[in-house]
N, C-alpha and C positions, 0 to 999 in steps of 0.2 A: 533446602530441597533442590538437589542440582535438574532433577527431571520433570517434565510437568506432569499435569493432567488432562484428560481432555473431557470438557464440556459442550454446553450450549445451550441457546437462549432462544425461544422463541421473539420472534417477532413478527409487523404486519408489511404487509402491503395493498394496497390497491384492490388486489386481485385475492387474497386472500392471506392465510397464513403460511409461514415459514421458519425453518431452525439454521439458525448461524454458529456454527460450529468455532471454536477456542481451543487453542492452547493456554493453559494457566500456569507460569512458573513461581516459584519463589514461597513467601508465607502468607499463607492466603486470607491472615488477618495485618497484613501489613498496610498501614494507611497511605502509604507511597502507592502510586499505581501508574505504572506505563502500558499506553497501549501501543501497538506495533501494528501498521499495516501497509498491506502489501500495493504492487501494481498492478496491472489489469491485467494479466497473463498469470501470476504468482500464487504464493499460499502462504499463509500461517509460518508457514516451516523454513520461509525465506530466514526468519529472526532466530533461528535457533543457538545460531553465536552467538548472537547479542543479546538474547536472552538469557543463557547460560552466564555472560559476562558481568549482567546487572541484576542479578537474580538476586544476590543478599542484600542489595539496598532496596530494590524494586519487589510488587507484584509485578509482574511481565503478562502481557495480555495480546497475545497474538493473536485476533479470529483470521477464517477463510471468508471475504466477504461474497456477499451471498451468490450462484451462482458458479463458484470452485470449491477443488477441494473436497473436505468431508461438509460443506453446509450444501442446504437443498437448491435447487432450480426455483425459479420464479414461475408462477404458472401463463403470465404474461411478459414475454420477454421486453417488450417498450419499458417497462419501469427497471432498466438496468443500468440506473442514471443513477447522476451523486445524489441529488435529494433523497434517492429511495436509499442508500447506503447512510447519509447522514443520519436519516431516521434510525438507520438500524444499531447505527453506534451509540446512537444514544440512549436506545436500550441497552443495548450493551452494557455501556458505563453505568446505567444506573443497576443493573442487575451485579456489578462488582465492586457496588460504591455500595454500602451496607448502610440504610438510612438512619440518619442521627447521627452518627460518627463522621469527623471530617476526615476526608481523603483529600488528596492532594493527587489530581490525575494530569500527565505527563504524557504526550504524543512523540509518535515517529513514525515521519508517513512519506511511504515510497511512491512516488508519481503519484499514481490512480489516489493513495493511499495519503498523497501529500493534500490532494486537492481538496479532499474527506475533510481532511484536517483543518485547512484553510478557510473551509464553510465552518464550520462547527465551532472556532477559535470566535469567528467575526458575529456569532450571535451572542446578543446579552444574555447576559445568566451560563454564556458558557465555562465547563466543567475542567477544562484546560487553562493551567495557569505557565506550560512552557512546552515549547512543541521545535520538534527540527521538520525541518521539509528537507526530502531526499532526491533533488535532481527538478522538478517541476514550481515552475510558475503561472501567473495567471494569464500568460497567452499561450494562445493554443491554434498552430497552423492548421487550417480545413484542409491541405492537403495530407497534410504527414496523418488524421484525424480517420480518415477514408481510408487511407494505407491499413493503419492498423484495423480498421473495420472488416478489409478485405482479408487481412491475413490471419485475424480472429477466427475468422467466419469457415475455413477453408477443413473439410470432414477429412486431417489427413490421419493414418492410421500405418501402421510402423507392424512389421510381421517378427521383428523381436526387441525387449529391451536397449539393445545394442544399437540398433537402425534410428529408434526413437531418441534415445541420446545422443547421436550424431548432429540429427536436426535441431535439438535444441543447443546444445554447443554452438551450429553454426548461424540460429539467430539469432545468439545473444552474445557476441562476441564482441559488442559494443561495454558487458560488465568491465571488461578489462581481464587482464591478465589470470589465470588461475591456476591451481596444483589440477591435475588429474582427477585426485581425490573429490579434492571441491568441487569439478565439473561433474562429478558423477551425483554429489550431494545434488547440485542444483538441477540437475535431470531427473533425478529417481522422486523428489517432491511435486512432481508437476506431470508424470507420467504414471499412466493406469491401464491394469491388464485386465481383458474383456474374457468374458467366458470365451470367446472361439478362439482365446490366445491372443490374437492380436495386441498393439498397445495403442492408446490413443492418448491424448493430451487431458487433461482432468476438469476440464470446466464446459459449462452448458454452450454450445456453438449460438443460440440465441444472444451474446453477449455484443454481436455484430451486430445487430438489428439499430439499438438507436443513431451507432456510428454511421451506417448507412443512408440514417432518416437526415443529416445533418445538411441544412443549406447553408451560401454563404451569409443571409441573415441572422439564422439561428448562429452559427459562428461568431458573429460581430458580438449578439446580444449576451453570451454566455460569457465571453473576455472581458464584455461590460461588468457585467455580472459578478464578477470572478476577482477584478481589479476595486470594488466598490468593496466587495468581502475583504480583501488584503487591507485596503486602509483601515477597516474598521477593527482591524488586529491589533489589541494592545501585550501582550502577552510576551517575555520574552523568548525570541525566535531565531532558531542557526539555519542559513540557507546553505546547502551543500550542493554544488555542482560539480558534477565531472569536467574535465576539459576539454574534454572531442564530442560534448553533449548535443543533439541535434533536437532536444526536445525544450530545456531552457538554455537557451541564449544568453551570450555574455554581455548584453544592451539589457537586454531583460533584466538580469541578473541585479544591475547595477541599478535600474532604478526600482527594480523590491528594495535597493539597501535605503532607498532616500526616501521610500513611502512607508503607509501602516506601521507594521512593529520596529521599524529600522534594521534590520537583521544582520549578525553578524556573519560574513559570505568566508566559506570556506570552501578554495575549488581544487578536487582528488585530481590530481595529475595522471595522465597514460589511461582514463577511464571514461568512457562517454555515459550511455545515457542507460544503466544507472548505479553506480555506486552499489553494491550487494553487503557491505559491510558484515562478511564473513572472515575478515581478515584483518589481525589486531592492530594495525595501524587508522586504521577507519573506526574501528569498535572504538580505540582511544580517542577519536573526535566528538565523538557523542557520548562516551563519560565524563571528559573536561567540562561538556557543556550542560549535559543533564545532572549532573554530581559535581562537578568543581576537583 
């Protein structure tokens, strides 16, 4: 099946209940199962390459985590943190792991998406037995933290398509290099047109709130937190860095390869922070490593 489906699963939070919307590709009885997920700006539909690429080995499982995209808003935005996404993948996976049957589930996790991954690998009984991390490690600058808080949070609204695609072109020009084509893919997944016409960006502006809430204690204790998770990684693991990355570090980099899973460090040249792997040079780094 080269096209998917789209579902979705309820889940909880805190505050009450919620539906986290998916992409399903591939044969939806296949016991291979990779889930795809995005970074904290992104969607679903970042993976559509690479889900189209490993579709006849894999299920491909790309949700929008919650808060973008087609899944709902939180009714409390303070829970737009990783636990509350951990939780929610874990529904996930159990609502596409069919009980009784072994499945064999396979991660790939962009920034936001890598961190997801990072917690969820490092609990026991966890349901991932190989995961790549795409650009992100377990430290995490309180400044650059606040930046993205601030730039999340910001009501901007684009009076056509065209205006809207510019902006995101020009802040993400750190992906590296792209066709046209593909810049317009990576604008049109991430932009939404409002009844009075306008365009705006596709996720809950609350998604600023806990980056806001961040002191440099809470900072310290989260990296702790974070680093404690990565050793507890047994599973194997490809770390993929950009090389003009300003979000993992090349000190960083190097001692994820000496801690936790040992991970083998692959770093995309002319590409900072983050790798889009819409582009079959990158797609072939993570079928060598997910497939062989």
């Amino acid at each position: 099946m080269s096209e998917p489906s789209l579902k979705s699963v309820q889940c909880s939070s805190p505050a009450g209940l919620h539906r986290v919307a998916y992409k399903e590709w591939g044969d939806p009885l296949n016991p291979k199962v990779l889930v795809c997920v995005h970074g904290v700006t992104r969607v679903g539909d970042d993976f559509d390459h690479l889900a189209r690429a490993l579709c006849g080995e894999y299920r491909v499982v790309c949700p929008d985590v919650v808060g973008r995209g087609r899944s709902e808003r939180l009714r409390d935005p303070a829970h737009y943190v990783i636990p509350q996404y951990v939780s929610d993948m874990v529904t996930l996976i159990a609502r596409v792991t069919a009980p009784g049957e072994a499945r064999e589930v396979h991660w790939f996790g962009t920034s936001m998406g890598g961190l997801i991954g990072m917690v969820l690998a490092s609990l026991e009984g966890t349901p991932i037995s190989r995961m790549v991390l795409n650009d992100i490690g377990p430290v995490l600058d309180q400044a650059a933290l606040q930046r993205i808080g601030e730039y999340i949070g910001q009501d901007i609204r684009f009076p056509s398509f065209e205006a809207g695609a510019e902006y995101v072109k020009a802040v993400s020009m750190s992906f590296g290099p792209h066709t046209e084509e593909e810049w317009f893919k990576l604008s049109s997944d991430v932009l939404r047109r409002q009844d009075d016409g306008q365009w705006v960006r596709h996720y809950d502006l609350g998604l600023a709130q806990p980056f806001k809430a961040i002191t440099p204690e809470r900072a310290a204790g989260d990296e702790a937190a974070l680093w404690a998770a990565w050793d507890a990684i047994r599973c194997p693991t490809l770390l993929v860095r950009g090389e003009h990355s300003d979000l993992l570090s090349r000190e960083t980099a190097a001692e994820m390869t000496r801690r936790g899973p040992k991970p083998r460090l692959v770093e995309i040249q002319g590409v900072g922070h983050a790798p889009t792997f819409i582009q079959a040079n990158q797609i072939a780094i993570a079928r060598e490593f997910l497939i062989g």
